[in-house]
C-alpha positions as CSV (number, residue, x, y, z in Angstrom):
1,X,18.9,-1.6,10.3
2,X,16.3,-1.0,7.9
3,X,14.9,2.5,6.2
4,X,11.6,2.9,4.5
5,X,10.4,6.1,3.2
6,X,6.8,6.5,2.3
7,X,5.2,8.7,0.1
8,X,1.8,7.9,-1.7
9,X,-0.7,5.2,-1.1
10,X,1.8,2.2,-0.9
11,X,2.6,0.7,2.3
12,X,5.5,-2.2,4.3
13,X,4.0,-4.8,6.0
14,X,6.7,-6.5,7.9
15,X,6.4,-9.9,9.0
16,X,7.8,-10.7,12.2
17,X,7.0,-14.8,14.1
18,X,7.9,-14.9,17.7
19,X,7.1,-18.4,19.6
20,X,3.6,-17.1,20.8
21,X,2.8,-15.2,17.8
22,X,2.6,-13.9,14.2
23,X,2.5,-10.4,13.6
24,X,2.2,-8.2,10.6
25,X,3.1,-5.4,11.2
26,X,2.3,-1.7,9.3
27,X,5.4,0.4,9.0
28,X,3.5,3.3,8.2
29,X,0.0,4.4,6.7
30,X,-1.4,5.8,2.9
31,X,-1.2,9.2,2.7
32,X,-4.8,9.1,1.3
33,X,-6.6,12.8,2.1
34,X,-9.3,10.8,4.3
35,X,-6.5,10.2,6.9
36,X,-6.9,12.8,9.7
37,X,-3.4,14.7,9.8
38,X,-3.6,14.7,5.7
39,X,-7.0,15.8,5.5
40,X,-6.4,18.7,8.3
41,X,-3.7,19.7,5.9
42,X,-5.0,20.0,2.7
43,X,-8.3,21.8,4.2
44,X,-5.8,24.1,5.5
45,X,-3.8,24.9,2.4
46,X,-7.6,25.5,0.5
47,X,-7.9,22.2,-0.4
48,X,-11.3,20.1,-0.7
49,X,-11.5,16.3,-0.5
50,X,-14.4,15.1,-2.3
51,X,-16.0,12.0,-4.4
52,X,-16.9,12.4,-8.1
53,X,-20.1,13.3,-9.1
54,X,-21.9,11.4,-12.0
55,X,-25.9,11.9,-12.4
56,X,-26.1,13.2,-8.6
57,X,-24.2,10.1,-7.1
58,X,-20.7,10.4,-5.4
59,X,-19.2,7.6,-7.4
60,X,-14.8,6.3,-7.1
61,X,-12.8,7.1,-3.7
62,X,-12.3,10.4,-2.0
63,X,-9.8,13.1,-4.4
64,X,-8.4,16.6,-3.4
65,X,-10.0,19.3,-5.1
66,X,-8.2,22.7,-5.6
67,X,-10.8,25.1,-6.4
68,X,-13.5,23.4,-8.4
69,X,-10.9,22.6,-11.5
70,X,-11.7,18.9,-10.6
71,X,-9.5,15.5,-9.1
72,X,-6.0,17.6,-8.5
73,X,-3.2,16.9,-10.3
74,X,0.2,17.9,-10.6
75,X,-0.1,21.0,-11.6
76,X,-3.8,22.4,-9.9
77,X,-1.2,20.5,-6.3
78,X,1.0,23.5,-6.5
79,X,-2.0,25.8,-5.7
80,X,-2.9,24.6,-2.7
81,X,0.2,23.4,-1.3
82,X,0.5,19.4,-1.4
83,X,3.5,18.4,-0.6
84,X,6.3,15.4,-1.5
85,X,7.7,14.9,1.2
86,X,8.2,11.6,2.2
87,X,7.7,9.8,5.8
88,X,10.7,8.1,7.1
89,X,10.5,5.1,9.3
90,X,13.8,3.7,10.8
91,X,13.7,0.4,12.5
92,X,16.2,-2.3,13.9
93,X,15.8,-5.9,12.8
94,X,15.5,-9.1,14.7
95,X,15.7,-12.3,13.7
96,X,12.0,-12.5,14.4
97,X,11.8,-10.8,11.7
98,X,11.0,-13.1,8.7
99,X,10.2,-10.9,5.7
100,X,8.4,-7.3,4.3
101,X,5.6,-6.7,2.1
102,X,5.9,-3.7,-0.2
103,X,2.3,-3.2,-1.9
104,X,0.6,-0.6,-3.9
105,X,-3.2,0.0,-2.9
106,X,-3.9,-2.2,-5.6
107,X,-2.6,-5.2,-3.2
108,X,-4.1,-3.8,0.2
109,X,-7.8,-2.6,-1.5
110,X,-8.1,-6.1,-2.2
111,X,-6.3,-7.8,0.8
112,X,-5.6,-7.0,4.7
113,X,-2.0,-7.3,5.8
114,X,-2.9,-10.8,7.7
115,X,-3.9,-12.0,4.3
116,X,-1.1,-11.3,2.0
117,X,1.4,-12.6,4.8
118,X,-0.4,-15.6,5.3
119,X,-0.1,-16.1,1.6
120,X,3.4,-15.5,1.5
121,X,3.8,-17.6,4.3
122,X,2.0,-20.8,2.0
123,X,3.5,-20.0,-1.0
124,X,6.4,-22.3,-3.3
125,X,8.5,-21.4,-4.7
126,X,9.1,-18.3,-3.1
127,X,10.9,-16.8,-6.3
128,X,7.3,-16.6,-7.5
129,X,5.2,-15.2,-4.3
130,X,5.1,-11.6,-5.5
131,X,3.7,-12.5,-8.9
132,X,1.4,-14.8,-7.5
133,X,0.0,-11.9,-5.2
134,X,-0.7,-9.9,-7.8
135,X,-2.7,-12.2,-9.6
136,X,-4.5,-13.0,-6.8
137,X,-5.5,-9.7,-6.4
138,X,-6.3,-8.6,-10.1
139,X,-8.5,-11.6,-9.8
140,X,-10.1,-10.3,-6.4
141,X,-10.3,-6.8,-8.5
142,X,-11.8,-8.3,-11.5
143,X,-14.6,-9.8,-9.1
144,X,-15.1,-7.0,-7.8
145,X,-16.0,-5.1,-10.9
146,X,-17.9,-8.0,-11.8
147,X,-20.5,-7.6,-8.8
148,X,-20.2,-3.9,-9.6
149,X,-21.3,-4.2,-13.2
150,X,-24.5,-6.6,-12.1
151,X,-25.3,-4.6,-9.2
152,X,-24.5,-0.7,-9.6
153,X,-26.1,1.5,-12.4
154,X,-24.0,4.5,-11.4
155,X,-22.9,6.2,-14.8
156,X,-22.5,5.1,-18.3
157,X,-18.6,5.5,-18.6
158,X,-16.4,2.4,-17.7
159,X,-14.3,4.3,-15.6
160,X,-16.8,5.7,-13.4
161,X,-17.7,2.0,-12.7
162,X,-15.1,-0.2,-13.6
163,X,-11.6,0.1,-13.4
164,X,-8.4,-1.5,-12.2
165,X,-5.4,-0.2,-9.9
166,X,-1.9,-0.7,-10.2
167,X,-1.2,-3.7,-8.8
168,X,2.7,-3.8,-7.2
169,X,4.3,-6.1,-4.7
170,X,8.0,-6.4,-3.7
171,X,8.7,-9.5,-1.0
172,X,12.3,-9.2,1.3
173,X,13.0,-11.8,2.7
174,X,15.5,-11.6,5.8
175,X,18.3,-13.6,6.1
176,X,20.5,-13.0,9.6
177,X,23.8,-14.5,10.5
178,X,23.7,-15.8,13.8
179,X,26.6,-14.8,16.1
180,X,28.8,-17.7,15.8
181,X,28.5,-17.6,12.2
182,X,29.7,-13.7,11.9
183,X,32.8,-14.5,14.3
184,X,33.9,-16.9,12.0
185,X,33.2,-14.6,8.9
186,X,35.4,-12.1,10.8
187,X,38.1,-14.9,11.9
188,X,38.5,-15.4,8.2
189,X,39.4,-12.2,7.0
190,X,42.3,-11.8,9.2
């Protein structure tokens, strides 16, 4: 049996290989305020979900406003009702089921779900597969600011142009004793 909770803009990609396919498979979704049910929500409590504004461009992703105080944080939250609580998937295991892919946004801005499982799939040793993915994706990130810095002339301030995510990634791997093997596990304890 496996639990996940969510809460934030990370996300659990399980991996599961069946002889006809490979799947990754989302275990839930970002609670980012351009997703429909969040989004509803916040408008709701008084909320506003707006870009940054730098010389008249909407620069950076989508933030909640409260009021016009500016990107919310943890304190303006309280005044328009975010919450923290988190979602709560429960799900039951096969042995189809080969491994899961924690990941901040910093991993999934930069690579889809097929992607980063497709690279885990490749990569030796597998002690090193989560560091490896984060590399690869601060180099995607750095790319991208690269391209941004030659092609956008939004705003003087680094951060309004450039910048870098935190960049996370936990692999499980799933080991699962076959049948046989667990009646003889339980054979020797008696």
């Amino acid at each position: 049996m496996c639990y996940i909770d969510n809460l934030g803009d990370s996300r659990a990609v399980l991996f599961r290989q069946t002889a006809k396919e490979k799947l990754a498979i989302e275990l839930f979704y970002d609670h980012k305020p351009t997703r429909r049910d969040e989004k509803e929500r916040i408008i709701r409590c008084g909320g506003k979900i707006e870009r940054l504004i730098h010389d008249g461009q909407p620069v950076g992703p989508y933030r909640i406003w409260a009021d016009d105080e500016g990107p919310v944080g943890d304190l303006q939250s309280k005044k328009i009702d975010l919450i923290s609580e988190p979602e709560v998937q429960h799900i039951e295991l096969t042995k189809q089921d080969k491994f899961m892919i924690i990941g901040s946004d910093g991993v999934w801005d930069v690579m889809s779900k097929a992607e980063v499982c497709g690279f885990v799939l490749k990569h030796e040793p597998k002690e090193s597969v989560a560091e490896a993915i984060v590399a690869e994706c601060r180099s995607r990130g750095d790319e991208m600011n690269k391209q941004k810095k030659t092609n956008s002339k939004i705003g003087d301030s680094p951060y309004l142009k450039f910048g870098c995510d935190d960049i996370t990634a936990v692999i499980a791997y799933f080991t699962f004793i076959d049948e046989l093997e667990d009646n003889y596990f339980q054979q020797q304890r008696y």
